[in-house]
C-alpha positions as CSV (number, residue, x, y, z in Angstrom):
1,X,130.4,49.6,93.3
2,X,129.0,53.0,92.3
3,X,131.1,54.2,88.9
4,X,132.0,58.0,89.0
5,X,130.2,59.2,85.7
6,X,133.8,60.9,85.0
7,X,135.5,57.8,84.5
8,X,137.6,56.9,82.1
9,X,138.2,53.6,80.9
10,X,140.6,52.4,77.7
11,X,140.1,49.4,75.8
12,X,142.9,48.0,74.3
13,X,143.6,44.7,72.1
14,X,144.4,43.6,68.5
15,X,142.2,43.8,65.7
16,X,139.1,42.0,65.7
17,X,139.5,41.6,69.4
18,X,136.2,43.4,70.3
19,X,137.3,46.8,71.0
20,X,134.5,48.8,69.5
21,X,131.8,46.0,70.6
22,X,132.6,46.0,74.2
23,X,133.1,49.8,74.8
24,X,129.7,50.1,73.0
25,X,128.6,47.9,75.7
26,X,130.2,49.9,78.5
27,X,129.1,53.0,76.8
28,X,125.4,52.0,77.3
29,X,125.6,50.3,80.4
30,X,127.7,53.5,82.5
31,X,126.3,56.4,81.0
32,X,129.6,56.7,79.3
33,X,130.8,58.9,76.3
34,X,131.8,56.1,73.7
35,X,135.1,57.3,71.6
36,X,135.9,55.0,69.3
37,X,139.3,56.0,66.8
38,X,138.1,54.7,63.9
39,X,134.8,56.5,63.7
40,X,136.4,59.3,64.7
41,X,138.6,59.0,61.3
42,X,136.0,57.9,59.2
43,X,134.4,61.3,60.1
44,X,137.8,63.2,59.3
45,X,138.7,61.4,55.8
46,X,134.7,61.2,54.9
47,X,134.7,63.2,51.5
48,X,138.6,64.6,52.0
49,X,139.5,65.8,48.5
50,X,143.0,66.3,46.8
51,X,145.0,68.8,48.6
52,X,142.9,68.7,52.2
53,X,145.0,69.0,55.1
54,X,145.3,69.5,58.6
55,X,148.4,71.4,60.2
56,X,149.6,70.0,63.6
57,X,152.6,71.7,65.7
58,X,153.3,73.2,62.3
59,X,153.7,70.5,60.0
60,X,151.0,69.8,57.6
61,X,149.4,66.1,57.1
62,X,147.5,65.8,53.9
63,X,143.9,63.8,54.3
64,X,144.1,61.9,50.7
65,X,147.8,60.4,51.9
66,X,146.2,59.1,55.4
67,X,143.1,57.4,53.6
68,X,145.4,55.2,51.7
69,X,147.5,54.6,54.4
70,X,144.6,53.5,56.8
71,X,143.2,51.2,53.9
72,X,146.2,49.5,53.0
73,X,146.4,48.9,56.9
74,X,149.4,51.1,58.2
75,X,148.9,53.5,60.4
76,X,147.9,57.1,59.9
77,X,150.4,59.4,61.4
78,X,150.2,59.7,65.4
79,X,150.2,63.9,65.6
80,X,147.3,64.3,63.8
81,X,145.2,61.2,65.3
82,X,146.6,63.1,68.8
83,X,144.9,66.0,67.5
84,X,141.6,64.6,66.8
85,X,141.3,62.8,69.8
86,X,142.7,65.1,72.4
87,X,140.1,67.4,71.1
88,X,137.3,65.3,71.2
89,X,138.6,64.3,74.6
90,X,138.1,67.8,76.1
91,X,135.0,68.2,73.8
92,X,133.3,65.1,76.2
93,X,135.2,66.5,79.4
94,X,133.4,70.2,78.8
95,X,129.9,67.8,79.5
96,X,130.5,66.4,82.7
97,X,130.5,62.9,81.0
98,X,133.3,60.0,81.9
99,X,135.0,58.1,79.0
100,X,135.3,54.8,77.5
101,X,138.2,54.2,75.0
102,X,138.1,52.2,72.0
103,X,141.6,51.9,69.5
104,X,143.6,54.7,71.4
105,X,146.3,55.0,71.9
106,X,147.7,52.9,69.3
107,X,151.3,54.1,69.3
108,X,153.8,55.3,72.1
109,X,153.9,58.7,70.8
110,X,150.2,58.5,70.6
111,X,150.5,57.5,74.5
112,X,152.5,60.0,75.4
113,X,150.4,63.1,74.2
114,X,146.8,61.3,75.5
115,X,147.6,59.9,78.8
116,X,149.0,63.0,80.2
117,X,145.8,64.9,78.9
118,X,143.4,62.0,80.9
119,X,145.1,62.2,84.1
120,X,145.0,65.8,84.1
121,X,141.1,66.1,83.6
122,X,140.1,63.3,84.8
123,X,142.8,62.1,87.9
124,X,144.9,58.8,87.5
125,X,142.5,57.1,89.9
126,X,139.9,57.3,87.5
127,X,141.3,55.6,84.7
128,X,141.1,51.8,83.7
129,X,142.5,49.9,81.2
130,X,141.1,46.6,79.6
131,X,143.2,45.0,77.3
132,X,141.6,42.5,75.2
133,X,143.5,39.1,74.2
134,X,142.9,37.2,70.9
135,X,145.2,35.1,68.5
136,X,146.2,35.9,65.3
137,X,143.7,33.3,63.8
138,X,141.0,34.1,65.1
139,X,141.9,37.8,64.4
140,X,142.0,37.4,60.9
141,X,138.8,35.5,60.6
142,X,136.6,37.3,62.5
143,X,137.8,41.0,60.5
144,X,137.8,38.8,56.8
145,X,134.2,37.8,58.4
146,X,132.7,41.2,59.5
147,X,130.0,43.7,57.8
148,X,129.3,47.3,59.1
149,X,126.4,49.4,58.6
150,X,126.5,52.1,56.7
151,X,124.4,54.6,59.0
152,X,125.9,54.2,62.3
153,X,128.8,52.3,61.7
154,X,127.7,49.2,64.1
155,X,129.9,46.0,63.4
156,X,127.9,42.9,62.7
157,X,129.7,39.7,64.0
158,X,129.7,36.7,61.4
159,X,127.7,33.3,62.6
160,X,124.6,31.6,61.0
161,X,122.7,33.8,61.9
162,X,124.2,36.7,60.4
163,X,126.1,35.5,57.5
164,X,122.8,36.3,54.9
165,X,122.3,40.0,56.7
166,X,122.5,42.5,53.8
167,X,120.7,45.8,56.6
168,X,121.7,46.1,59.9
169,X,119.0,45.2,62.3
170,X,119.9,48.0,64.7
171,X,118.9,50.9,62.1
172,X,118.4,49.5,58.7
173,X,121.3,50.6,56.8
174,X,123.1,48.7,54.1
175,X,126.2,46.7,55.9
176,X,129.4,46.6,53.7
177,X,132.5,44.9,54.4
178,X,135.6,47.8,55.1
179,X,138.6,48.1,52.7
180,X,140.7,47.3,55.1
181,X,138.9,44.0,56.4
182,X,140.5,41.2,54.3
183,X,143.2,38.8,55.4
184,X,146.4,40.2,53.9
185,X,145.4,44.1,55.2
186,X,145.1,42.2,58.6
187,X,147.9,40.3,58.8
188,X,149.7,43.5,58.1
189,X,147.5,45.3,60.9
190,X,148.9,42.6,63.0
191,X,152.2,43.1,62.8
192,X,151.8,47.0,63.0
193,X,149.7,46.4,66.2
194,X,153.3,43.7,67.6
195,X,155.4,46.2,66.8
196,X,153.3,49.9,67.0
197,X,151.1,49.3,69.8
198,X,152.2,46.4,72.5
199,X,154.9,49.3,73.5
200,X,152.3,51.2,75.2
201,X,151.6,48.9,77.8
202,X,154.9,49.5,79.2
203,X,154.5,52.9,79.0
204,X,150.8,52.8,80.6
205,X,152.3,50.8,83.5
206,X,155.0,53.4,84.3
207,X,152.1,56.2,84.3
208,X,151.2,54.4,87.4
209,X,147.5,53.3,85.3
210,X,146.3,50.1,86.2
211,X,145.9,47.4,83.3
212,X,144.1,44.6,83.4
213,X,143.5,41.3,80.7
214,X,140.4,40.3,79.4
215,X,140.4,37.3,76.8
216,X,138.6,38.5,73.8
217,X,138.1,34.7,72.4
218,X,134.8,34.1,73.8
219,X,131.3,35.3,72.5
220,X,130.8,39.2,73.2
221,X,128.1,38.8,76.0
222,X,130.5,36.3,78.0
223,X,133.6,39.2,77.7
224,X,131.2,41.6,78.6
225,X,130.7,40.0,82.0
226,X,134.2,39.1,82.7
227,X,135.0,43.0,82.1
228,X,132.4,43.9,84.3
229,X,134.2,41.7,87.1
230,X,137.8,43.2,86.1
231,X,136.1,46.6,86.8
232,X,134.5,45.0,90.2
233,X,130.8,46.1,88.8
C-alpha cells in the first residue's frame, strides 16, 4: 500500500510508551513531517524570562508559570499548546508534507481545537491513530531510566548497552536526564494522562477517525513492525 505523502498519523499512549521513538521511525520511513509536543515546548519555554507571555483568544499565559508547571509534571494549559501546534500544523501543511503526531492531543479541549483543523486540511480518510499500550510499571522505569541529548533532543533507551553513554551516538551531544523524568513527576504524569488524556479517545472515535492499539511493552524495532501492520504497510 502506497501512503499519500499528506497523511496524517497520531500517536497516542502514556508516558514512556514510545511516542517520540516510533513517530521518529515513521517520520523517516514515510517521508513524514515529525511533530513531536514536547520539542515543540522545549523550543517555546527555551530561555523564557520573567514576565514573557503569549496571548491566546485574549487571555494571556505567562512562559515562566508553564515551565514549572511542565516540570513538576502537570500540564501546561491546552489554549496555548493549541496555539503552538495548530500553527506548526499549517506551517507543515503549506509544504505539501503529510504528518505524524507524537503527544497531541493530550486533553479534550486540546482535541477539540486540533482534530477539526486536521480533517479540514488534510480529509478524515487520511488520518490514523496509533495508540500505544504500556503499564504503569514499566512506565515509570523506562522515564526514571532515560537520557536525552542535548543537540537534537533524541531519547536514549536504558539497557547494558546504554546505561554508561554520557554523548549521544547519533550526534555527539551530552545526554542529560529531564526534570521531569523521575518516579514521583511520573506517577503524577500518570494520573494526569487517566484522567486528562484517555477522554480523547472517545472523542476521536465520535470524529469518525479510526484508532487502532499497538502494545508499547516490547523492544522499539518489534513495535515498529506491528505499527507498520496496523497501518497495512
Amino acid at each position: 500500500m502506497k501512503l499519500s505523502k499528506e497523511k496524517v498519523i497520531i500517536i497516542l499512549g502514556p508516558p514512556g510508551s514510545g511516542k517520540g521513538t516510533q513517530a521518529e521511525l515513521l517520520a523517516d520511513r514515510l517521508g513524514l513531517f515529525h511533530l513531536e509536543t514536547s520539542k515543540l515546548i522545549e523550543v517555546n519555554l527555551k530561555n523564557v524570562k520573567k514576565g514573557d507571555f503569549v496571548k491566546v483568544g485574549g487571555k494571556k499565559y505567562f512562559l515562566l508559570q508553564e515551565k514549572k508547571a511542565r516540570e513538576s509534571g502537570g500540564l501546561m494549559s491546552p489554549p496555548l499548546i493549541s496555539f503552538w501546534i495548530k500553527d506548526k500544523v499549517q506551517e507543515v501543511k503549506k509544504t505539501g508534507k503529510g504528518i505524524v503526531l507524537s503527544g497531541s492531543p493530550r486533553t479534550l479541549s486540546e482535541g477539540k481545537e486540533l482534530i477539526p483543523l486536521l480533517k479540514k486540511l488534510y480529509g478524515v480518510q487520511e488520518i490514523k491513530i496509533i495508540l500505544l499500550t504500556l503499564n504503569a510499571k514499566d512506565s515509570i522505569w523506562r522515564n526514571s531510566h532515560r537520557k536525552t541529548c542535548q543537540l537534537f533532543r533524541h531519547p536514549i533507551l536504558f539497557d547494558k548497552e546504554t546505561k554508561n553513554l554520557t554523548k549521544c551516538p547519533f550526534d555527539g551531544s551530552k545526554l542529560f536526564s529531564r526534570k521531569d523524568d523521575n518516579p514521583k513527576v511520573i506517577k503524577f504524569r500518570l494520573e494526569e494522562y487517566k484522567e486528562k488524556t484517555l477522554p480523547v479517545l472517545d472523542y476521536l472515535k465520535k470524529a469518525n477517525l479510526k484508532l487502532a492499539k499497538v502494545n508499547g511493552a516490547p523492544p522499539p524495532a518489534a513495535v515498529f513492525q506491528d505499527i507498520l501492520k496496523t497501518l497495512k504497510l
